[in-house]
C-alpha positions as CSV (number, residue, x, y, z in Angstrom):
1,X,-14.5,54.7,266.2
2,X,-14.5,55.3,269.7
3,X,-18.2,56.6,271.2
4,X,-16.4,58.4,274.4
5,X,-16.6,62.2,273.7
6,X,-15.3,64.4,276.5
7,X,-15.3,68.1,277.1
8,X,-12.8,70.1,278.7
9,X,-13.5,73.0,281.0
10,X,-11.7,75.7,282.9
11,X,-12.3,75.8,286.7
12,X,-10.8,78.7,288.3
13,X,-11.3,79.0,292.2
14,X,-14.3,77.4,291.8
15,X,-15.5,79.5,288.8
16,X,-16.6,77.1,285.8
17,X,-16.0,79.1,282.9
18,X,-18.0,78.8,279.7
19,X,-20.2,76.4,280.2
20,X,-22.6,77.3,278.1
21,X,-20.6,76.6,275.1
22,X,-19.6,73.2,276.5
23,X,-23.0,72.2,277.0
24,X,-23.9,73.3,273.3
25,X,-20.9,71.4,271.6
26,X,-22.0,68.2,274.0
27,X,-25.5,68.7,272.6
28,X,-24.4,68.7,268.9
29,X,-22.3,65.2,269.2
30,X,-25.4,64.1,270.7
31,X,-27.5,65.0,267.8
32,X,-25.2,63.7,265.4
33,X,-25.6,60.2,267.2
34,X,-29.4,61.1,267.1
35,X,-29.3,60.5,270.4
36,X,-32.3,62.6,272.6
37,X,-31.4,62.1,276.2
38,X,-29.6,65.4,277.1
39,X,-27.7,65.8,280.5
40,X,-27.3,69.3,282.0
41,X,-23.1,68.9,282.6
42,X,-23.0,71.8,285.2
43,X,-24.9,69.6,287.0
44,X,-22.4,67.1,287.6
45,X,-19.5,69.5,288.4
46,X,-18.1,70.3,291.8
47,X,-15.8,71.9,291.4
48,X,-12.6,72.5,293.9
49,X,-12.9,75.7,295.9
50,X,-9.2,76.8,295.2
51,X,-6.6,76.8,292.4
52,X,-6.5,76.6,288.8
53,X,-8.2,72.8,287.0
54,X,-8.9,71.3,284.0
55,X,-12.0,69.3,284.6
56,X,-12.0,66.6,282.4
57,X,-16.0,65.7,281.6
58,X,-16.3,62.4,280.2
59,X,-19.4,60.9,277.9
60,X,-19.8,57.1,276.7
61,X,-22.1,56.7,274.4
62,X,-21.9,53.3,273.8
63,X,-24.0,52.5,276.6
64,X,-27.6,53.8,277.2
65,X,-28.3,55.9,279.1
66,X,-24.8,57.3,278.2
67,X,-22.4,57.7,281.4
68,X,-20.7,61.0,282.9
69,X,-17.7,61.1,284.5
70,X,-16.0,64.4,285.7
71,X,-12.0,64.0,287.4
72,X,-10.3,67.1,288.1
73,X,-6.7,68.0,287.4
74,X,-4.6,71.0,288.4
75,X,-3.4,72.8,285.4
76,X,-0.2,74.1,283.9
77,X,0.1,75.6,280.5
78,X,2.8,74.4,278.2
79,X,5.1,76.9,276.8
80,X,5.2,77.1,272.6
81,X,7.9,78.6,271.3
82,X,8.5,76.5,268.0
83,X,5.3,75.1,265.9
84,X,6.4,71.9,263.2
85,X,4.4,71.7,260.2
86,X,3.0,68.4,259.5
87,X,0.6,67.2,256.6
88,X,-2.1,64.5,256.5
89,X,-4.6,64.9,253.7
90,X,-6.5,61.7,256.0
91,X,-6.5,63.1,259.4
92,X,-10.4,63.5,261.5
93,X,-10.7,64.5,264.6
94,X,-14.6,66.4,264.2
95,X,-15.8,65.6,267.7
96,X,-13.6,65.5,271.0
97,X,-13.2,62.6,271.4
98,X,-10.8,60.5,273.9
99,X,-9.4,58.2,271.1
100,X,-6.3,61.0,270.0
101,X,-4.3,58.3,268.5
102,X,-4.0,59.7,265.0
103,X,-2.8,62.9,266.7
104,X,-0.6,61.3,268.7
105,X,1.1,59.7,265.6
106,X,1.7,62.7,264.2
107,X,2.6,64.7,267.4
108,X,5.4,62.5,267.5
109,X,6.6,63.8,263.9
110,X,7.7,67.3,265.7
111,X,11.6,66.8,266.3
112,X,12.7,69.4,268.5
113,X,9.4,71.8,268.4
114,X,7.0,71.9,270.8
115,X,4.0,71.3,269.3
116,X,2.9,71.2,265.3
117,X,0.6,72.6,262.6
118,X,-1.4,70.1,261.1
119,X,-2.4,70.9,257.1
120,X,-4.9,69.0,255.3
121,X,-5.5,69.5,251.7
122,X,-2.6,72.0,251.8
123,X,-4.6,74.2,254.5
124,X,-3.9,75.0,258.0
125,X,-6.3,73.5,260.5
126,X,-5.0,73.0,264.0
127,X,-2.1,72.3,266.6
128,X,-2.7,69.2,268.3
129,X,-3.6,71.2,271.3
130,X,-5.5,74.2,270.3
131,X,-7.1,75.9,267.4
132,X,-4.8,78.5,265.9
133,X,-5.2,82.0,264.5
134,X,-3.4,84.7,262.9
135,X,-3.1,88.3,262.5
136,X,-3.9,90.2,259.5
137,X,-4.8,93.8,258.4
138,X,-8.2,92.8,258.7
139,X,-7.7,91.3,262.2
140,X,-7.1,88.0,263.8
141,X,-8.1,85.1,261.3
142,X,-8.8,81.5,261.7
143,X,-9.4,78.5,259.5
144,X,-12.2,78.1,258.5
145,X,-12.0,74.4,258.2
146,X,-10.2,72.9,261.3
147,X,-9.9,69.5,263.0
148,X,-12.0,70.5,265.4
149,X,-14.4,73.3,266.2
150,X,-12.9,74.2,269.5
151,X,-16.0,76.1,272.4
152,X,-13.3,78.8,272.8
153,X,-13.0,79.3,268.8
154,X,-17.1,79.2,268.4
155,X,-17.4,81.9,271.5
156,X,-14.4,84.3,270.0
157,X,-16.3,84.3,266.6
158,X,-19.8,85.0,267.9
159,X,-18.3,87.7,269.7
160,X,-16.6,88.9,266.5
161,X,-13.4,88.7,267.8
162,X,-12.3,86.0,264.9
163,X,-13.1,85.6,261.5
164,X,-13.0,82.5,259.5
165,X,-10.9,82.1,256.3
166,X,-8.7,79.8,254.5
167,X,-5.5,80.0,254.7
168,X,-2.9,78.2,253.1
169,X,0.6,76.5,254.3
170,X,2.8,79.2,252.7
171,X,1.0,81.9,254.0
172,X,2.1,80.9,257.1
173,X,5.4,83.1,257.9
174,X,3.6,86.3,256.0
175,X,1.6,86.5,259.4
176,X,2.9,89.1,262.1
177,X,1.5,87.4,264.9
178,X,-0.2,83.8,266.0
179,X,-2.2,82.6,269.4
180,X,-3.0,79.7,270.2
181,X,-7.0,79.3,271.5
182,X,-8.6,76.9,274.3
183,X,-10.7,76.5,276.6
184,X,-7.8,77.0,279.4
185,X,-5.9,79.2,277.8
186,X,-8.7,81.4,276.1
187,X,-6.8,83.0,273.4
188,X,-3.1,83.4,273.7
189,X,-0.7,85.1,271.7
190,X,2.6,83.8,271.1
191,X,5.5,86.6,271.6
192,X,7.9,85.1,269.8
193,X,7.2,81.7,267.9
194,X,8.9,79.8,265.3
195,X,7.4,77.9,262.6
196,X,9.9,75.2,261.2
197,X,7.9,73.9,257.7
């Protein structure tokens, strides 16, 4: 398993957004490592003074003391119009880590679509870019068990904004509305999407 962990973060104009909940999700991979030598990661951004990034913060933990590595790159958001449902019962991608290959494997099972819905154990978890949610009656739902507990989901749900729930693979085309949540494209709902499963 790789040991490189990364974070991604939004700059805009200079503005790091979030960081707070960067610096907390950096802090829990460390602890999970049981690893006590914690960085402050604002620290080692500068940002650009202009234009819209993705800064890409990079942490080796391999070595000691671990590495971090920040590389800025100007940022356009891809465009989802069709979501492919995939499955893999086998599929772990708990931390954020630069080793995606198990994503990439199955990002390259999506035909035509632009991006896929990965279920495990017959639940929805994530796209390969983004934790998902859905509309209800009861308000916007996400699952409770995804790949990856995105900074954008964590924030949305402390704020009360989302709530976490199961929900299974045919549920999905009962929903009246999806979006699509990270950290550079916050929560975004998709006006017109289609789900090929």
């Amino acid at each position: 398993m790789s040991k490189i962990f990364l974070e991604t973060i939004k700059i805009l104009d200079g503005e790091i957004f979030h960081i707070d909940y960067h610096q907390k999700r950096y802090k829990s991979v460390l602890k999970e490592f049981n690893i006590d030598e914690i960085q402050v990661l604002k620290s080692f951004i500068n940002p650009p003074d202009f234009g819209l990034y993705r800064c890409r913060l990079t942490y080796d933990l391999s070595i000691s003391p671990h590495e971090i590595k920040v590389e800025y790159f100007r940022y356009k958001k891809r465009d989802i119009k069709t979501l492919k449902v995939v499955f893999d019962n086998d599929i772990n991608y708990k931390f954020k880590s630069t080793c995606r290959d198990d994503l990439d494997k199955l990002y390259e099972l999506r035909d035509d679509c632009d991006d896929i819905i990965i279920i495990k154990d017959l639940l929805v978890t994530d796209t390969t870019i983004a934790n998902i949610a859905f509309y209800t009656d009861i308000g916007w739902i996400t699952p409770k068990k995804p790949l990856l507990k995105g900074s954008t989901r964590q924030r949305l749900i402390d704020e009360g904004k989302l709530l976490e729930a199961d929900i299974k693979v045919q549920d999905i085309k009962k929903f009246s509305k999806v979006a699509l949540l990270n950290a550079m494209i916050d929560f975004d709902i998709l006006e017109s999407c289609e789900f090929l499963i």
